[in-house]
C-alpha positions as CSV (number, residue, x, y, z in Angstrom):
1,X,1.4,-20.4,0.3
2,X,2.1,-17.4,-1.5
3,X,4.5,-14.8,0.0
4,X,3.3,-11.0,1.1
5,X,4.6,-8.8,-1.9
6,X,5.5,-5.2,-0.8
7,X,6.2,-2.0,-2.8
8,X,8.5,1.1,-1.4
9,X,6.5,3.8,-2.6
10,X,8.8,7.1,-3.0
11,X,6.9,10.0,-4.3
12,X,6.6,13.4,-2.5
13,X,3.3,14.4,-4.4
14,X,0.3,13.8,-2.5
15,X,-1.8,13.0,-5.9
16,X,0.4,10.6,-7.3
17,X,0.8,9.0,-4.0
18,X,-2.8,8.4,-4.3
19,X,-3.2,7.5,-8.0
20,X,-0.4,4.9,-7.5
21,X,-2.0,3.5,-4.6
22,X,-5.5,3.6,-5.9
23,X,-4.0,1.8,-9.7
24,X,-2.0,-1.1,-7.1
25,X,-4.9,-1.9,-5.2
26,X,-7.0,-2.0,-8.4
27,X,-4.3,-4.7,-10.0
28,X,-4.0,-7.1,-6.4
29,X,-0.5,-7.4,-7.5
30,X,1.2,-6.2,-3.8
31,X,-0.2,-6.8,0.1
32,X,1.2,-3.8,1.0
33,X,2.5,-0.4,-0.4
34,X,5.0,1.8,2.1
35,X,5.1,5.2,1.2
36,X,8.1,7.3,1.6
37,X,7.6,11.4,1.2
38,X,11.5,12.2,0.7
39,X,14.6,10.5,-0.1
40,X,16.0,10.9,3.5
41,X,13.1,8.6,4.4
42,X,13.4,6.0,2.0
43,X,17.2,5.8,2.8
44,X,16.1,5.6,6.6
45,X,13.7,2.7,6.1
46,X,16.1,0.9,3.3
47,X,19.5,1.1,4.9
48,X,19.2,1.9,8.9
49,X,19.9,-1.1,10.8
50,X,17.4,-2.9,12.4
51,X,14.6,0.2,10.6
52,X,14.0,-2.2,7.9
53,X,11.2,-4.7,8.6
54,X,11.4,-6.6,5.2
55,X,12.8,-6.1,2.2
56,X,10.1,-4.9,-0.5
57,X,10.3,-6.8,-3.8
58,X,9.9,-3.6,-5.8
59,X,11.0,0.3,-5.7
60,X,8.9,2.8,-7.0
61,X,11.3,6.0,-7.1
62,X,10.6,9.6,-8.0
63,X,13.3,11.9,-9.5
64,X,12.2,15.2,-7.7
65,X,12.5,14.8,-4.2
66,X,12.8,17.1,-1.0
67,X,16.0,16.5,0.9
68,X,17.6,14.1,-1.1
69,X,16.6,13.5,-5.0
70,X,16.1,10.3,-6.6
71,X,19.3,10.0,-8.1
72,X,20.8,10.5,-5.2
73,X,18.4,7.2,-3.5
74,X,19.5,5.3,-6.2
75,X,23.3,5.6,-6.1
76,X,23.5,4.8,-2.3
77,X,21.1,2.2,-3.0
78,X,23.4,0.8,-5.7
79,X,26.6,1.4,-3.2
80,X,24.9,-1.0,-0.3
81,X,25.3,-4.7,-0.5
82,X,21.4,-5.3,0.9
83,X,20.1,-3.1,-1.8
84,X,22.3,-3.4,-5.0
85,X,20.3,-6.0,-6.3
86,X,17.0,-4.8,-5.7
87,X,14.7,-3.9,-8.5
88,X,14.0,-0.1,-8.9
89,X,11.7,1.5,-11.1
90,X,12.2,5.2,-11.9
91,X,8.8,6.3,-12.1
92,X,8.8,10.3,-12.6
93,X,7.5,13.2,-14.5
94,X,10.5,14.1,-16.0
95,X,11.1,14.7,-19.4
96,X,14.8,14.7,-19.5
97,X,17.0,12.9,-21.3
98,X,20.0,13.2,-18.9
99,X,17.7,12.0,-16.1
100,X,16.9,8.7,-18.0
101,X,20.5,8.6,-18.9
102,X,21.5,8.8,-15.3
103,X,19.4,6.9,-13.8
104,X,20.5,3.9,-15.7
105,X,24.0,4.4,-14.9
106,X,23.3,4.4,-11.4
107,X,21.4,0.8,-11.7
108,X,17.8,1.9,-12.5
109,X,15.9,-1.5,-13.8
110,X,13.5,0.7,-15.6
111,X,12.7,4.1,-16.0
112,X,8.5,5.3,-16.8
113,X,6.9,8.9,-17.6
114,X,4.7,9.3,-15.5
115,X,1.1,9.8,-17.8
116,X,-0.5,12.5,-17.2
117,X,-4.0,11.0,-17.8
118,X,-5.3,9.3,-14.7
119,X,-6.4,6.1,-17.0
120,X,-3.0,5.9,-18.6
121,X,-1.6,6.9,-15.4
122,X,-3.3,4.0,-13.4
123,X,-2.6,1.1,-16.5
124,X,1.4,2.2,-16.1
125,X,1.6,1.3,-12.5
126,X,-0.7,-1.7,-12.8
127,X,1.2,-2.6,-15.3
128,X,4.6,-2.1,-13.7
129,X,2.9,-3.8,-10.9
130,X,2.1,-7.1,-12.9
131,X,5.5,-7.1,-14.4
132,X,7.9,-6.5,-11.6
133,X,6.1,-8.7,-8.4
134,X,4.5,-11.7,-10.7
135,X,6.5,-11.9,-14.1
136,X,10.0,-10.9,-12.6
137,X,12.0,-13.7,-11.3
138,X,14.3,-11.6,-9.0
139,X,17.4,-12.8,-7.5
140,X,17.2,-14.3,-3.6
141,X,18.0,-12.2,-0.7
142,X,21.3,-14.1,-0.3
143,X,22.9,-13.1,-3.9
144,X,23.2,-9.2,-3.0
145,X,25.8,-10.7,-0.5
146,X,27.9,-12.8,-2.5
């Protein structure tokens, strides 16, 4: 029986929220998509105690975020045990250069432009989606503990 694949959504933007949703459910790669409007939130649901119903298989993370940017995500991600090992996808509309830099030296597995076109834009993520949750062989639960 397979198992329930799950994405952490974390994107601010109402519209990409949307496209992103609307491009996964197109591709019938993940069972669920939780969506997280700021970084404070996807810290909450990632690293409170007892907040976190299930580990997703994948992280969807935009740069520019109220409260707490992306970067920021990432590099506590990266600093807890239960998260280290967990793939992340930088998926933004930035065009800079340090950004992508960054956001591999923090432990980004991947870093996307966003397209702009809504076809492009919905290939990307399904995409992404087909890479990361059926092609990926991530590591078990157990090896961000060892």
């Amino acid at each position: 029986m397979p198992t329930e694949k799950m994405i952490l959504l974390v994107e601010d933007n109402p519209d990409d929220v949307e496209l992103t949703l609307r491009a996964l459910q197109g591709s019938n790669v993940a069972n669920r998509v939780t969506v997280a409007r700021d970084g404070v939130e996807a810290l909450d649901y990632l690293l409170i105690p007892g907040k976190l119903p299930r580990t997703p298989e994948l992280v969807l993370l935009d740069l520019k975020l109220p409260r707490l940017d992306g970067l920021e995500v990432l590099r506590r991600m990266r600093a807890d045990e239960r998260t280290r090992l967990l793939p992340v996808v930088v998926l933004t509309s930035s065009t800079e250069e340090e950004d992508m830099v960054k956001s591999y030296s923090l432990g980004a597995n991947s870093y996307v432009r966003k397209p702009v076109n809504f076809a492009e834009f919905a290939n990307a993520v399904h995409q992404l989606g087909l890479y990361w949750l059926v092609l990926n062989l991530a590591p078990p639960p157990a090896a961000a503990h060892a």
